[in-house]
C-alpha positions as CSV (number, residue, x, y, z in Angstrom):
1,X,51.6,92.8,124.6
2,X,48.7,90.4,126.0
3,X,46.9,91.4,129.2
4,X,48.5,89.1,131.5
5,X,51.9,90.3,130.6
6,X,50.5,94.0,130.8
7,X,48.6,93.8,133.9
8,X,49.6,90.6,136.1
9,X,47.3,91.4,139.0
10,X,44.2,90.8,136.8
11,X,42.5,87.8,137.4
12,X,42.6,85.7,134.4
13,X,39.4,84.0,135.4
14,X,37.7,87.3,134.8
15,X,38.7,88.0,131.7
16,X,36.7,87.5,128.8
17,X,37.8,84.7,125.9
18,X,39.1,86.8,122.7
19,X,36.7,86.8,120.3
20,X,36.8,85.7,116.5
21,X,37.6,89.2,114.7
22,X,39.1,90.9,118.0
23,X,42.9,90.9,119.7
24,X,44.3,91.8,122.5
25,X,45.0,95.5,122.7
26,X,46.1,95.7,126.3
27,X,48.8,98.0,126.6
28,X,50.9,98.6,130.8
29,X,50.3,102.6,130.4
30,X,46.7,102.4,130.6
31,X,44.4,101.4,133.3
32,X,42.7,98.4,132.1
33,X,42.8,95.4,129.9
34,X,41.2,96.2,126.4
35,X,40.4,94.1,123.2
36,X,40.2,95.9,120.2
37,X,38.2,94.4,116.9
38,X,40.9,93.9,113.5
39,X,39.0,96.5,111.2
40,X,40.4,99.1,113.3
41,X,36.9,100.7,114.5
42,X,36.2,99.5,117.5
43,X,37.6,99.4,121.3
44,X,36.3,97.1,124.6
45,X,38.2,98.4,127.9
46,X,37.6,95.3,130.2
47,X,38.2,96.8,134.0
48,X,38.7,94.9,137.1
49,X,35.4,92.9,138.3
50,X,36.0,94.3,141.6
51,X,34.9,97.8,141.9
52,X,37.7,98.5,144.5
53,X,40.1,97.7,142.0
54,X,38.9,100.1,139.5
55,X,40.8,103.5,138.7
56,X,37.4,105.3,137.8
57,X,35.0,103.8,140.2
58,X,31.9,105.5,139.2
59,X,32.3,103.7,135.9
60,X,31.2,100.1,134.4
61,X,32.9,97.3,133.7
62,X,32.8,97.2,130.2
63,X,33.0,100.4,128.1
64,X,32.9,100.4,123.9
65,X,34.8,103.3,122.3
66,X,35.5,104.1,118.8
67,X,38.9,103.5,117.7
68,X,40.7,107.2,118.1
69,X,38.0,108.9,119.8
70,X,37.7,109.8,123.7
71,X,34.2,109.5,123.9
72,X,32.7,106.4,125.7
73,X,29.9,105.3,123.2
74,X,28.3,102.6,125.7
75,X,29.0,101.4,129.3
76,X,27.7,97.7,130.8
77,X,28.5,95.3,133.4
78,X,27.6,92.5,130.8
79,X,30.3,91.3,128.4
80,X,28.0,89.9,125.9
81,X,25.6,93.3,125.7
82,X,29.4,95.4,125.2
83,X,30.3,92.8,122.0
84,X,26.8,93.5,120.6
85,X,27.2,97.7,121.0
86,X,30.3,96.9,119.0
87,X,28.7,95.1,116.7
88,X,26.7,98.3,115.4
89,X,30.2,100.2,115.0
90,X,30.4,100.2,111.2
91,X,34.8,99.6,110.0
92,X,35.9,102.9,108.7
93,X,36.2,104.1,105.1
94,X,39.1,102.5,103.4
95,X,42.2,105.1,102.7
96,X,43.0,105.7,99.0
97,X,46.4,105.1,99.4
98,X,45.6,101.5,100.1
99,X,43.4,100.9,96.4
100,X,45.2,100.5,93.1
101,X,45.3,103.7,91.5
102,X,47.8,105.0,88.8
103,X,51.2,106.4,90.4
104,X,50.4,109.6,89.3
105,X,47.3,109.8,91.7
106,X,49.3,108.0,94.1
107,X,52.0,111.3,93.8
108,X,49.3,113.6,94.3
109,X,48.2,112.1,97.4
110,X,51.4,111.9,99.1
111,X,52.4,115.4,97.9
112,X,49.1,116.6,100.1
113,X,50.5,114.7,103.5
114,X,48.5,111.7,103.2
115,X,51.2,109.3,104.6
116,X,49.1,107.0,105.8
């Protein structure tokens, strides 16, 4: 789902262009447009430019979370200071079950509930 099909009412001349690296995460259950980096680690919510269009009001435009986590790691108004916060957010550790390993290990993993 893109943001214009999630959120209709945003102004598309507000929204930042996608960067190299990044897609469009936006998803209609949440209150803002977000773009989300391909490695997984990293989150932008992009909220209205209008303050009085803004669920949280009290909050910035731009706000960088870590992929899974609640806490808000930086706020800004200024797209390009929110992609370089990002930028600092390392890609998590690669899961095991994802490297060649003999089938054996590969047992032992999934026997402990690493699905994933």
């Amino acid at each position: 789902m893109t943001c214009y099909i999630a959120f209709p009412n945003y102004p598309a001349a507000a929204m930042p262009t996608l960067p190299l690296g990044w897609y469009d995460a936006s998803w209609r259950q949440d209150v803002c447009p977000c773009y989300a980096r391909d490695d997984g680690a990293v989150l932008i919510w992009i909220d209205y430019p209008n303050v009085a269009d803004r669920e949280y009001k009290d909050m910035l435009r731009f706000r960088v979370m870590r992929f899974g986590d609640d806490d808000i790691m930086a706020e800004t108004d200024h797209w390009d200071k929110a992609l370089k916060i990002a930028d600092t957010i390392l890609a998590p550790p690669p899961n095991i079950i994802r490297l060649e390993c003999p089938p054996y290990l590969r047992a032992y993993v999934l026997a402990l509930g690493r699905t994933d």
